[in-house]
C-alpha atoms as one frame of an Amber mdcrd trajectory, in Angstrom:
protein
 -26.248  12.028  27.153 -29.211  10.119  26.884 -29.592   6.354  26.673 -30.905
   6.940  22.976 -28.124   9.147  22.617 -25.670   6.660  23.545 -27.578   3.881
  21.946 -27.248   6.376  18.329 -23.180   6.928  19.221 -23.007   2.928  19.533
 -24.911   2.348  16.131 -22.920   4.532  14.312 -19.349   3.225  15.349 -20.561
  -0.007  14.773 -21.640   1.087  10.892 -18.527   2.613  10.666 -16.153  -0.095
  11.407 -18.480  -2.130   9.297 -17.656  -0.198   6.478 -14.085   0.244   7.306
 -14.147  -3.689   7.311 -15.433  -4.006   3.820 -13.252  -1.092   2.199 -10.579
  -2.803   3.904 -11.780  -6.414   2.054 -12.146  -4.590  -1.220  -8.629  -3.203
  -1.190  -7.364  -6.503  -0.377  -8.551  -8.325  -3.189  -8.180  -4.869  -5.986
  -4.143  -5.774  -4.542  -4.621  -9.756  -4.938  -6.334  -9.253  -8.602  -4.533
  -6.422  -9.511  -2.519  -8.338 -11.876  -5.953  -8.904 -13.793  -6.502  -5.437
 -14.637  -3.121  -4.479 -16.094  -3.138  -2.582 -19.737  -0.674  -4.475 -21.644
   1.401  -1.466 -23.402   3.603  -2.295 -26.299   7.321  -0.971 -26.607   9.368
  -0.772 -29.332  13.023  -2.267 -29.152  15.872  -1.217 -31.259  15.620  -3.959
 -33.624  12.247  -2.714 -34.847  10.258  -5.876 -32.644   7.292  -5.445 -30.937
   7.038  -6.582 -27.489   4.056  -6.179 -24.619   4.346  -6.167 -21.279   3.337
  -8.464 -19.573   3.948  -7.716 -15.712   4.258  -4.310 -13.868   1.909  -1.203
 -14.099   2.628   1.203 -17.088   4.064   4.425 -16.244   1.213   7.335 -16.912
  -1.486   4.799 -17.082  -4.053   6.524 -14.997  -4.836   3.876 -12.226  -0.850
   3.698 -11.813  -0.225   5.712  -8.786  -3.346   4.468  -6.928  -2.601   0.917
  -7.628   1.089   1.753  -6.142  -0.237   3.269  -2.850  -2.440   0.217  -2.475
   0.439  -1.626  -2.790   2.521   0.099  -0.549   0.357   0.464   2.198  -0.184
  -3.254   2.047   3.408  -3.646   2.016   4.042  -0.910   5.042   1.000  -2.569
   7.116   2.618  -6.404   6.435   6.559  -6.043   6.342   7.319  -2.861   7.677
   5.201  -1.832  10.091   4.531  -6.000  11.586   5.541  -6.762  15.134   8.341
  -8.745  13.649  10.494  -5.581  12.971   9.786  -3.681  16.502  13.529  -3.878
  17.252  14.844  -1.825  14.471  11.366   1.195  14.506  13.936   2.856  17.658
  16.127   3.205  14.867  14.236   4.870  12.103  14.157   8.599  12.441  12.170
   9.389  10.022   9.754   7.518   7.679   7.808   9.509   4.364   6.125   7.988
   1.365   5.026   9.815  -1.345   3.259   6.787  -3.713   6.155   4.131  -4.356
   8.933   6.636  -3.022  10.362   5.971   0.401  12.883   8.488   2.236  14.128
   6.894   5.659  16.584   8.612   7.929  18.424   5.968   9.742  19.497   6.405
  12.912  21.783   3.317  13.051  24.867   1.867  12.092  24.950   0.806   8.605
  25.734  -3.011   9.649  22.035  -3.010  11.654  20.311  -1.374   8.513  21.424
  -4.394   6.890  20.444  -6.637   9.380
């Protein structure tokens, strides 16, 4: 390659982490505001009362499952996944996430799963 070439290759990763680094950012605070942008649905009780919700993310409201990923892969990138738990990833056999859904096979005994 070329020293324009390389010069082009350099340019480019640099834009790209760039705009990693912002979508990164914008997640971030969609997670930290979230709260903010939460439909309040009403329920009906038994006794014939209204109530609304006031925390949590309404099931089959449509921003629902994105707003749980973003959660979730905050969560996995923060708690599960920090250098904190390295002495328990030997362990974990297997690790899938579908949205809010976690299936771990544990290859452990049950006292260290606890631990």
């Amino acid at each position: 390659m070329g020293r324009d070439a390389d010069q082009d290759c350099e340019v480019d990763a640099e834009r790209e982490r760039d705009t990693n680094r912002e979508q990164d950012e914008e997640a971030g605070a969609f997670v930290e505001t979230g709260d903010t942008c939460q439909p309040v649905t009403q329920l009906l009780n038994p006794g014939g009362m209204w109530l609304a919700q006031k925390q949590g993310t309404a099931m089959g409201a449509s921003f629902a499952p994105t707003y749980a990923n973003l959660y979730m892969g905050c969560w996995e990138q923060e708690v599960a996944w920090s250098d904190d738990n390295d002495s328990y990833m030997d362990k974990v056999v297997l690790w899938v996430r579908y949205i809010d859904d976690l299936f771990i096979m544990w290859d452990g005994s049950e006292q260290s799963l606890l631990d």
